[in-house]
C-alpha positions as CSV (number, residue, x, y, z in Angstrom):
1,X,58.1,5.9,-5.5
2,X,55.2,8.7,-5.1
3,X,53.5,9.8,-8.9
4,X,55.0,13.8,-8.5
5,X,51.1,14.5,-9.4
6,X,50.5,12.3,-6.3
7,X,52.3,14.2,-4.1
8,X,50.8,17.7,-5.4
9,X,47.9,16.7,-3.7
10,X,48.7,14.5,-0.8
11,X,49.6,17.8,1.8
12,X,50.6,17.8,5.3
13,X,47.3,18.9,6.5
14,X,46.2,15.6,5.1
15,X,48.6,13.5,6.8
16,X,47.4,15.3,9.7
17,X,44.7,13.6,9.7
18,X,43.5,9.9,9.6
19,X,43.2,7.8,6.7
20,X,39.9,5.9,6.6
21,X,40.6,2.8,4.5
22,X,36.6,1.3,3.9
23,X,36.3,-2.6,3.3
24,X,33.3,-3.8,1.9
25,X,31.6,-6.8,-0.1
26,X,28.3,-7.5,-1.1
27,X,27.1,-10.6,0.5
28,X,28.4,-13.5,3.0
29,X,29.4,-15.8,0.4
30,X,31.7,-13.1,-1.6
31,X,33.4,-12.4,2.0
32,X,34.3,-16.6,2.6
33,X,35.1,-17.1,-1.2
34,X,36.3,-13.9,-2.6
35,X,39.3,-13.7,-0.6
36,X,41.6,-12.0,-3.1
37,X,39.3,-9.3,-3.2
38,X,39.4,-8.7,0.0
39,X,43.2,-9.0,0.8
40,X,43.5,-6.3,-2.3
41,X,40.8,-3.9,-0.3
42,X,42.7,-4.4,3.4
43,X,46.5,-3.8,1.4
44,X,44.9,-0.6,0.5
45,X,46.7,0.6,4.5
46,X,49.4,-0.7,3.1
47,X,49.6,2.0,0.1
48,X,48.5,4.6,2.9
49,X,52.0,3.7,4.6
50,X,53.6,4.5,1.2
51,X,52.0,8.0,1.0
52,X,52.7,9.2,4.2
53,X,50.2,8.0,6.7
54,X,52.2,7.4,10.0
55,X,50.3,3.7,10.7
56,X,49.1,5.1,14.3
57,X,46.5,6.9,11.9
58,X,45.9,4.4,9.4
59,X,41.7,3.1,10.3
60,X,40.6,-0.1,8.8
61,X,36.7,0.0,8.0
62,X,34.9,-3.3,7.6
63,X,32.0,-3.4,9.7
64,X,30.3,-3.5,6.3
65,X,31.1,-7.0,5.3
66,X,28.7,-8.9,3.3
67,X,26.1,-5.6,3.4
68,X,25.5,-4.2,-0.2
69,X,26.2,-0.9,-1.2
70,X,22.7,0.1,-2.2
71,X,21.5,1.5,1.0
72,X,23.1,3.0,3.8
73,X,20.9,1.5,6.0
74,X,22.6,-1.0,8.4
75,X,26.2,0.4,7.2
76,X,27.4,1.0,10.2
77,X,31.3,1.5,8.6
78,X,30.0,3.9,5.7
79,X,28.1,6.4,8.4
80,X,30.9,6.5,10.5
81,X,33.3,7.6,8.1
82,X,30.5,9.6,6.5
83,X,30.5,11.3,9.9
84,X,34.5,11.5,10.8
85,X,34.5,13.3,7.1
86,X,31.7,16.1,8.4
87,X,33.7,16.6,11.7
88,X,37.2,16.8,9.4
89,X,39.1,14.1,11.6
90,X,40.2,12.6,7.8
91,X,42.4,13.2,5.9
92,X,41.8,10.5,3.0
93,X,39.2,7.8,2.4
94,X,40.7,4.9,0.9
95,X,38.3,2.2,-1.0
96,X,39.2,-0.3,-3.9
97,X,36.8,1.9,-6.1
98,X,33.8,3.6,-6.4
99,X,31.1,0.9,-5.7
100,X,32.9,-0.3,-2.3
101,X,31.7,2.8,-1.1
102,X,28.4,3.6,-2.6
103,X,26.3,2.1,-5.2
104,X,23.9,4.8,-4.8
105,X,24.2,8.4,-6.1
106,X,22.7,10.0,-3.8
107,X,24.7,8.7,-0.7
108,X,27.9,9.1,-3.3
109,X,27.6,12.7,-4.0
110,X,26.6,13.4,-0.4
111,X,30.0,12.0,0.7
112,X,32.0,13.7,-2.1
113,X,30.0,17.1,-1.6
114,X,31.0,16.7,2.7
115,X,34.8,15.6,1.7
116,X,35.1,19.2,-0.6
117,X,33.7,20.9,2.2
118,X,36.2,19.3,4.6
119,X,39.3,18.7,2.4
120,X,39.2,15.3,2.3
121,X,40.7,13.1,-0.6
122,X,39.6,10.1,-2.3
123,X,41.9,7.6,-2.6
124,X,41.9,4.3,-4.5
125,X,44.1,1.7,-6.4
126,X,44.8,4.2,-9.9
127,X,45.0,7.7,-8.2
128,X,44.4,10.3,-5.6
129,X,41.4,12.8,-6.3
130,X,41.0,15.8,-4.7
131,X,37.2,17.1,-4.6
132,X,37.9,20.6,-3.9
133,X,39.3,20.7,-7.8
134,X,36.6,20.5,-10.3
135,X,38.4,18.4,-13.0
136,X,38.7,15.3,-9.9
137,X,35.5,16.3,-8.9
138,X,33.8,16.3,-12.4
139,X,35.8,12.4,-12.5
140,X,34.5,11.2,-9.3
141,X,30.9,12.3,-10.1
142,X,31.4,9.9,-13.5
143,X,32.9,6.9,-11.3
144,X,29.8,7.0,-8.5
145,X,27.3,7.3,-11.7
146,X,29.0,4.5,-13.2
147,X,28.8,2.6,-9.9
148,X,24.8,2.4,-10.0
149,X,24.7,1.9,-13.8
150,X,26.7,-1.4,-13.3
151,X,24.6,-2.3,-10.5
152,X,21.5,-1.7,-13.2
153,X,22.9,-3.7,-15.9
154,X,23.8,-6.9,-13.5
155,X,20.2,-6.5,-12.3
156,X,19.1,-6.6,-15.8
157,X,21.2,-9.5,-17.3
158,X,20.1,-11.4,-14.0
159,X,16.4,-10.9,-14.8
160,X,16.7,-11.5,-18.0
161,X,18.0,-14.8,-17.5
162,X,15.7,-15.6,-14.9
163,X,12.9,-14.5,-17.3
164,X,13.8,-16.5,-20.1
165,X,14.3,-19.8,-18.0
166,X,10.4,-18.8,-16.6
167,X,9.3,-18.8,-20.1
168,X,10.6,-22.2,-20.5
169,X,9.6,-23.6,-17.2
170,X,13.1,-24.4,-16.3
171,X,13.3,-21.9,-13.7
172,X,13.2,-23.6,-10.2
173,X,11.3,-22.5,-6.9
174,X,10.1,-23.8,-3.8
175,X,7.3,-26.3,-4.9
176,X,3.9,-27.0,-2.8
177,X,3.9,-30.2,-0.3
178,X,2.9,-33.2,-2.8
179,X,5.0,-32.2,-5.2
180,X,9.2,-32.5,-5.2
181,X,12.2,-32.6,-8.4
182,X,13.3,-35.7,-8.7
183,X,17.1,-35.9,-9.8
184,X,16.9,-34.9,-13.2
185,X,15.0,-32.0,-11.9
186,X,11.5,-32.3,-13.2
187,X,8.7,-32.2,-11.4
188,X,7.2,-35.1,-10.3
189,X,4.5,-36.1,-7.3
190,X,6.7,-36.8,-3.9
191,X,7.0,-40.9,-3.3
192,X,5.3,-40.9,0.1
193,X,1.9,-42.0,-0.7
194,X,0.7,-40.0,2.7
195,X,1.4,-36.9,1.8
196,X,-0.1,-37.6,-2.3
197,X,-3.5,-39.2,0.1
198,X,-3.1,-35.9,2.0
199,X,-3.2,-33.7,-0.8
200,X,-6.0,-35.3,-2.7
201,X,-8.1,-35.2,0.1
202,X,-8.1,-32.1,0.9
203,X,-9.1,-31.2,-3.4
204,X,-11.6,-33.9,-3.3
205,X,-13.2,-32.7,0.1
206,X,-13.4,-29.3,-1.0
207,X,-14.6,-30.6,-4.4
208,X,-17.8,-32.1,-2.6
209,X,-17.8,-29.5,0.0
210,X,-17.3,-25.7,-1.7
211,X,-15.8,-24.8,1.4
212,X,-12.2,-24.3,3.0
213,X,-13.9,-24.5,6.5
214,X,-15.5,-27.9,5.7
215,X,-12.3,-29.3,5.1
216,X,-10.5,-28.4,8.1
217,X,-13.3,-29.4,10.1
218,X,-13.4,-32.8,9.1
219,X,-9.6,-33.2,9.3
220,X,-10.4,-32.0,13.3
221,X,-13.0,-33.9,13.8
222,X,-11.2,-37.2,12.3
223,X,-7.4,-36.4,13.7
224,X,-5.9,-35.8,10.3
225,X,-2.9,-33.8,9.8
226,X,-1.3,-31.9,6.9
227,X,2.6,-32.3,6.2
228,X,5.2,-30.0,5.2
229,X,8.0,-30.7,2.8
230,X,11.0,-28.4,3.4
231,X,12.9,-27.6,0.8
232,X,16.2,-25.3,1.4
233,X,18.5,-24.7,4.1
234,X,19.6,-27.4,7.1
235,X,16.1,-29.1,7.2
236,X,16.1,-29.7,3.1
237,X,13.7,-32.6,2.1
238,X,12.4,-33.4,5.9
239,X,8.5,-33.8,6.3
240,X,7.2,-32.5,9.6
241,X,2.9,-33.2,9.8
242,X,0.9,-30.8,11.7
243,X,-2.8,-29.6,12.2
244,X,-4.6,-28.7,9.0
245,X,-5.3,-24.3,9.2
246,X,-7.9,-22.5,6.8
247,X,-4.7,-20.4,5.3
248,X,-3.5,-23.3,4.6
249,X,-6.2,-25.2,3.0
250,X,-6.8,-21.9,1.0
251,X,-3.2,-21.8,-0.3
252,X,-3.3,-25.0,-1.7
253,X,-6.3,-24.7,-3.7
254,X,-5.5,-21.3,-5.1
255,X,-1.6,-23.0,-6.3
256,X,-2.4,-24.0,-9.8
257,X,1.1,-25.9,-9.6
258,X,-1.6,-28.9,-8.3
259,X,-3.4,-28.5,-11.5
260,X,-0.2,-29.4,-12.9
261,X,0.3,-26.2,-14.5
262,X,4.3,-24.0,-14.4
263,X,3.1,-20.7,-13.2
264,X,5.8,-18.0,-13.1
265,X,4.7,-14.2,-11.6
266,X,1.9,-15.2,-9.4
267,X,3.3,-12.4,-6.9
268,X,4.3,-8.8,-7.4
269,X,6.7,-7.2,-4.3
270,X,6.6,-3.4,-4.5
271,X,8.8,-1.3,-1.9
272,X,7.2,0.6,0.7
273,X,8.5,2.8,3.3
274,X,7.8,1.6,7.0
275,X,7.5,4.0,10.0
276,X,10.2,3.4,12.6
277,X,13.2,5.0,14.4
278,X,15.0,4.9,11.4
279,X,14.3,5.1,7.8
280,X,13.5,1.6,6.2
281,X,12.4,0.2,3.0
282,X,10.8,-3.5,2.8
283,X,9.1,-5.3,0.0
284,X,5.6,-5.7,0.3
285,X,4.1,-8.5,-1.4
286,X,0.7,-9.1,-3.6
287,X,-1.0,-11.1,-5.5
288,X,-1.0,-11.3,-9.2
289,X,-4.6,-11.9,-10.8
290,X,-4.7,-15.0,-12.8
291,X,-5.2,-13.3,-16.2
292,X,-2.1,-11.4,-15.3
293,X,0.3,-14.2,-14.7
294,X,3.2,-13.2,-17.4
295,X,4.2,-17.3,-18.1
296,X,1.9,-19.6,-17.8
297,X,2.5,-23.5,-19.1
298,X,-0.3,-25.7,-19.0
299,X,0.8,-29.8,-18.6
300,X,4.1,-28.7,-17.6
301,X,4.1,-31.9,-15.1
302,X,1.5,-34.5,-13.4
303,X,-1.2,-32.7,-11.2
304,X,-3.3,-34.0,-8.5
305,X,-6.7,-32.0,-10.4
306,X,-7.0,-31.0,-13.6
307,X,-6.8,-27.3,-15.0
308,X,-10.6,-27.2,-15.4
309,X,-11.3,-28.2,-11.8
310,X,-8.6,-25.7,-10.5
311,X,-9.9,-22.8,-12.6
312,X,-13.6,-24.5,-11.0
313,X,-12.1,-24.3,-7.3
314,X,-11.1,-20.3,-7.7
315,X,-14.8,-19.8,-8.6
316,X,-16.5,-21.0,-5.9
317,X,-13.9,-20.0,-3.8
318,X,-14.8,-16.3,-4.6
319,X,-18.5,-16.6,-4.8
320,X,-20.7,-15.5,-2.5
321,X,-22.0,-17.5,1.0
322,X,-19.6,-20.6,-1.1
323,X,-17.3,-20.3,3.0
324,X,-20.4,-20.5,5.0
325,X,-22.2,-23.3,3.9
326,X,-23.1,-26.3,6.3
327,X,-20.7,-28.8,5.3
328,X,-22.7,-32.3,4.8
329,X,-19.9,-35.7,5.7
330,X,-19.1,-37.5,3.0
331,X,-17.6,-41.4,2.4
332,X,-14.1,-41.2,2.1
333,X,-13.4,-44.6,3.4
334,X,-11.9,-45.5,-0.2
335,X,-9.1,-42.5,0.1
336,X,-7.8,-44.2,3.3
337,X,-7.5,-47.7,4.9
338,X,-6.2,-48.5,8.7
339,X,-5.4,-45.0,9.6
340,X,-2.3,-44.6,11.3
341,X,-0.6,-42.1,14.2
342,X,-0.8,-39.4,11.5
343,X,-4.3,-40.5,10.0
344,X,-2.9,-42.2,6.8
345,X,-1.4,-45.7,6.3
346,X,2.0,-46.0,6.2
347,X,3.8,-46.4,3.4
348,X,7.6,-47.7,2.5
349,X,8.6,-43.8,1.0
350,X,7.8,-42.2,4.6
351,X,11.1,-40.7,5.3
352,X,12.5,-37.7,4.2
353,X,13.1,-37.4,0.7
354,X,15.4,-34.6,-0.4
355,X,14.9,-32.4,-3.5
């Protein structure tokens, strides 16, 4: 039976109209595993039935499926009924609650300030709010700012956590090629001896060289490659071995994870807005200077240099005429025996080793 303070509300000129009924969850993992909250956001046309809505004008928005409720870029569902509101083809929005709409204020209010303009309720699970009455307005204003608080504090409590398993060294990333977590999750140097021989060539070369260009010239000039651990995803734990690049050569020696150091904040990602046909927001990525690295634990796990040389390497990568220098050969005969198809002997732990 219809609450009588329901039905005050709920008028014919409503039912008139459609009745939007928005389905939305964050990501692609809460849409396959959070099925109950999904059935409870599609029976939601189900209580439209109940108040009135003849099914003919029942809609069932869920383009928006695993997309958050941040932004309304890539919302497809959200703009459309943003837009059936403004032309006053609905009647009612339906949603679970506030944050299946919006998590953002600003695209909250705009909706709530178009649906008094238009007439258009707000429905979801605990009542029906009309905006064009300031006591439901006043309410649905608290429920959209309470929306993006709760999206704050889970932010927070995540970084927190993350942060304090950082200071630790517990927290787990990607790690470089030479280096992998073996099963009790600590970091130790990867069993195939080509990729360690790999690694420490490279830091010794550039050790007798000062430059990233030497390196990569002598792995040319003696058909060396470099390999790649993958770690994540499909290809988890599979080495592929390529040519050695100067961007390459450069990352390794400025990743003090060689020097067998944890190193937590190396990066800083800002957002910046990017030109285009629509507005878009993407994280753009720097560098963190050294003395500026918030957790930093030295001996954390076995290195291929020590923290002296690696603090050695950044210096003379940075100083002056250190890239242009004529690069002298040098005996390496004792890093390497019979070289083999990839330039390294061949060793038992060759195949893929997952992390």
């Amino acid at each position: 039976m219809m609450n009588p303070s329901f039905a005050s509300k709920i008028r014919p000129e409503h039912l008139d109209r459609l009745a939007q009924v928005y389905v939305r969850q964050s990501t692609p993992i809460q849409v396959r595993e959070n099925t109950a909250s999904g059935a409870r956001q599609y029976d939601l046309a189900g209580r439209a039935r109940e108040l009135g809505w003849p099914p003919e004008r029942i809609q069932v928005i869920d383009q928006d499926q695993g997309h958050t409720g941040a932004y309304t870029v890539g919302r497809d569902g959200f703009q459309y009924i943003v837009a059936q509101v403004g032309l006053g083809r609905t009647g009612a929005v339906f949603c679970l609650e506030a944050s299946r709409l919006a998590r953002s204020c600003s695209d909250w209010h705009r909706l709530i300030e178009i649906c008094a303009i238009t007439n258009t309720l707000v429905i979801d699970e605990n009542g029906v709010y009309d905006p064009t009455q300031y006591a439901d307005r006043l309410l649905l204003g608290f429920l959209g700012t309470m929306s993006e608080a709760e999206l704050h504090l889970l932010r927070s409590r995540l970084l927190g956590c993350k942060l304090k398993k950082a200071s630790e060294g517990q927290l787990r990333f990607r790690l470089p090629t030479g280096l992998i977590y073996d099963p009790e999750g600590r970091t130790v140097f990867d069993p195939d001896e080509q990729v360690q021989q790999a690694i420490r060539l490279i830091l010794d070369l550039f050790e007798q060289s000062a430059s990233a260009l030497a390196v990569v010239q002598h792995f040319a000039d003696h058909h060396l490659q470099c390999p790649t651990r993958f770690w994540g995803g499909a290809l988890d734990g599979q080495l592929i071995w390529s040519p050695l690049s100067h961007g390459r050569v450069l990352d390794i020696l400025h990743n003090p994870e060689y020097a067998g150091v944890y190193v937590y904040g190396r990066t800083k990602t800002r957002p910046v807005c990017l030109p285009g046909e629509e507005p878009r927001i993407k994280g753009r990525t720097r560098r963190v200077r050294p003395e500026d690295w918030p957790f930093l634990i030295p001996g954390h796990h076995p290195g291929y240099i020590t923290w002296e040389q690696f603090q050695r390497n950044q210096r003379r990568i940075v100083s002056p005429g250190t890239e242009g220098r004529t690069f002298w050969p040098v005996r390496l005969s004792r890093l390497y025996t019979i070289p083999s198809r990839r330039g390294y002997p061949e060793s038992p732990g060759s195949a893929a080793v997952s992390n």
